[in-house]
Steps between C-alpha positions, in 0.01 A plus 500: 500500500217321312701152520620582851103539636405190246712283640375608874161420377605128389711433854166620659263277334738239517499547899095484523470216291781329739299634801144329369660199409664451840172605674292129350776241604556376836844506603626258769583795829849530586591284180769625233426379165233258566235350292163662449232310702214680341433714135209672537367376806533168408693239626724361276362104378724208663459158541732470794240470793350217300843334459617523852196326620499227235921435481556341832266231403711387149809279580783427366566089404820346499559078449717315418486092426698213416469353118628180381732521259454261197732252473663369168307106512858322443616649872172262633651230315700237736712392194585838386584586852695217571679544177622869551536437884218755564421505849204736634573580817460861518100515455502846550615594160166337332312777644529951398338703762255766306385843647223721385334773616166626475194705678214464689183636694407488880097421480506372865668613764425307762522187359805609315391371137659663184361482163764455206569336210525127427846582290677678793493222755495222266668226628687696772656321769546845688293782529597840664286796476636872571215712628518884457646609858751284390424180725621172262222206647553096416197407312323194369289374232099465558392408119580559168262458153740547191237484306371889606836614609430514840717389839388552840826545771464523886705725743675314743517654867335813347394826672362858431427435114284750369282320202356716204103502435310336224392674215251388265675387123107448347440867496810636360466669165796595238626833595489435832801590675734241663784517693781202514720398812745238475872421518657524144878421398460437887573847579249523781180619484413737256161610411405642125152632348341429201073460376355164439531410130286229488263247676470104431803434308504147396661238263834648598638104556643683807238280760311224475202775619552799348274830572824770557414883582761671278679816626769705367609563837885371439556121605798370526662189591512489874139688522369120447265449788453852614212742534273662219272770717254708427537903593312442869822229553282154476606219310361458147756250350832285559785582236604216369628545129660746167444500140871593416718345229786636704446427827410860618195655536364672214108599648355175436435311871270282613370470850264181632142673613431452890219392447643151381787490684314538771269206407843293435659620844180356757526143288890528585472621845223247588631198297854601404373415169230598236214271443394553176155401355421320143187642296596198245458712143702610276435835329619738162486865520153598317651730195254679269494230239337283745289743608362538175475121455331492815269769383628674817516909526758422777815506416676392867456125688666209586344231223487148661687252283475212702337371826675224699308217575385487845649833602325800682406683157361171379300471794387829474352429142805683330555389166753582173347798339415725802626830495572603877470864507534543885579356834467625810360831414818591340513530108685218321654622193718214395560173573815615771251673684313179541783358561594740819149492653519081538861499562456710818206375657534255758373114458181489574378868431210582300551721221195649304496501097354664211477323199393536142314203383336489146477895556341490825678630800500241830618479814684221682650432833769271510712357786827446430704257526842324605658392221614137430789375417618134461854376442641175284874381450555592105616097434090452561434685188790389254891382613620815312340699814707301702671644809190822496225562710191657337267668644134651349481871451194647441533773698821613350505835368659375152200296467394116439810273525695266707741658785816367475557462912880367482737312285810278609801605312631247195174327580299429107281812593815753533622315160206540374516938575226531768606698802377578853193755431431470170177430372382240242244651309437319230682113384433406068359789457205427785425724741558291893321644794516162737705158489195318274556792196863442538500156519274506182708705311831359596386169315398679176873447402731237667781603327477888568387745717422860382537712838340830548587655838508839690855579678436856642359707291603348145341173300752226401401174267741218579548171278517212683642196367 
């Protein structure tokens, strides 16, 4: 009897407890088995209202574009051809037809224009863009600057776009949260979540300008191009790359701030290219043994190593041993953020300074400007160069050298190892920044040339006989 009313008891309290839980969630009326919209009182968190307003504004980027197939040099020879009875008359087999797909943002709708990435419509003859109600619209290219990642594409015969706001990537702190939309694996759109991980990643060798947000929102390939927002659905960043040795994402992304792609996007849209402007230093990192050598208590800057002759910063009174500690009101930590601020500010801008001189802080405004470039034949500067065309660099990012601008093929300068886009940095062991330094050194030695050059992102030396 005990263990018949004990066992009452249990069913009983088992039945209130059922009865109070029931009685603080919200059940859907007339629903079987539905979700919970409340606990407590509370509505359950979601992101979905933010993600239905901000989705219709990513697209999805297809292209596709004709390459050139490299050719074997003996089928370009008439004797060769003539020989084997080669006859080219089917030119369409010199050329492969390549397809890639990417993402992209709607940032106005009624001029149509979509931010993306440089990479996804690079070189495309075609461009077709899917929007989310499942309309596929021609579209065309407006500008492109590889050297941020960015690409600016216009809708063609375009209606009813809906374009997402503009958030504001100088405010964002690590932790925030973030929210990624894109098209991975081309799937379709797909949206995942994540915090931000970290602000002003640089030296990456990604860009040319480097100043990534980093999420761990998954990126993937495909989400190249699409939306980073914020949790009130306004653009904050442009996904654009992975830190993955296997080609998957492993919570490491990278996302291009707004904020400078929208400075790169109104050069592109107004000049369908970026006009760049030229300080004319060169600057080191300021570590803490300088500091200390500069009897600094500092320990970030941008330390001035050299001042071009007859450049802005020389007009400005800039010389080698200034540490530039901030421009534009915005901290400069390193020499790459020096770097950004001149590389995105238009020719002919002012830019303010602050310097350390002899331990004194100063302050400078400098105007800056286009930079100059000249061109020479390389059979000007020694017959080995023959069949190249040189061109200065000092605005390079790799530094001080001579921009290789082209080179004929089996001309003395492709003997010789130089190719299109490399840059001479250095000939005998001198360092060459214009056609008089190389000219010099080339003559040090008649009967060799010691070559240091940049191809990419390694250094070769070449001996020239």
């Amino acid at each position: 009897m005990a263990y018949f009313l004990k066992r009452r008891y249990l069913v009983f309290v088992g039945f209130a407890l059922s009865i109070l839980l029931l009685s603080s969630i919200s059940i859907t009326p007339n629903s079987q088995a539905a979700l919970p919209l409340a606990v407590n009182g509370k509505a359950l968190p979601s992101l979905a209202d933010m993600v239905e307003k901000a989705i219709p504004a990513v697209v999805n980027i297809a292209t596709s574009s004709r390459i050139k197939v490299q050719e074997n040099p003996l089928l370009s020879d008439p004797f060769f051809k003539r020989f084997f009875d080669l006859r080219r008359d089917n030119k369409q087999q010199r050329y492969k037809e390549n397809k890639s797909l990417g993402s992209g943002v709607i940032v106005d709708a009624k001029k149509g224009l979509v931010i993306t990435n440089y990479h996804v419509i690079k070189k495309a003859d075609k461009i077709t863009v899917t929007l989310h109600d499942g309309r596929v619209i021609r579209a065309k290219i407006v500008g492109v600057d590889p050297e941020t990642d960015v690409g600016v594409i216009r809708l063609i015969n375009h209606s009813g776009l809906t374009a997402i706001p503009m958030g504001n990537s100088n405010i964002l702190r690590v932790g925030d949260f973030a929210v990624a939309i894109g098209n991975p694996f081309g799937l379709g759109q797909t949206v995942t979540s994540g915090i931000i991980s970290a602000l002003g990643r640089k030296g990456l060798g990604l860009e040319g300008y480097e100043d990534f947000i980093q999420t761990d929102a998954s990126i993937n390939p495909g989400n190249s191009g699409g939306a980073l927002v914020n949790l009130r659905g306004e653009l904050i960043g442009i996904n654009t790359a992975i830190l993955a040795r296997g080609g998957g994402n492993v919570g490491i992304g990278f996302a291009i701030p707004i904020k400078m792609a929208q400075s790169i996007m109104s050069q592109l849209v107004e000049y369908g290219e970026v006009r760049r402007g030229l300080l004319g230093v060169r600057a080191q990192d300021l570590t803490a043994e300088l500091a200390a050598a500069f009897g600094l208590k500092i320990r970030e800057g941008a330390v001035i190593t050299r001042s071009v002759a007859g450049s802005a910063a020389d007009k400005a009174g800039l010389t080698a041993g200034d540490i530039i500690i901030q421009a534009n009101n915005r901290k400069i930590h390193d020499s790459a953020d020096l770097r950004n601020v001149i590389g995105l500010s238009r020719i002919g801008e002012r830019v303010s300074l602050v310097y350390i001189r002899n331990g004194k802080r100063k302050k400078v405004t400098v105007i800056v400007r286009e930079p100059t470039r000249t061109r020479t034949s390389g059979h000007k500067i020694d017959r080995r160069f023959t069949g190249s065309v040189l061109e200065t660099a000092n605005d390079t990012k790799k530094g001080d050298g001579l921009r290789v601008m082209s080179v004929k093929y089996g001309s003395l300068a492709w003997q010789a190892g130089l190719r299109e886009k490399d840059v001479i940095l250095s000939v005998n062991r001198i360092r060459v920044s214009n056609f008089k330094e190389l000219k010099s050194a080339v003559s040090k030695d008649k009967r060799q040339m010691l070559i240091n050059i940049q191809r990419g992102d390694e250094r070769l030396f070449m001996l020239v006989r």
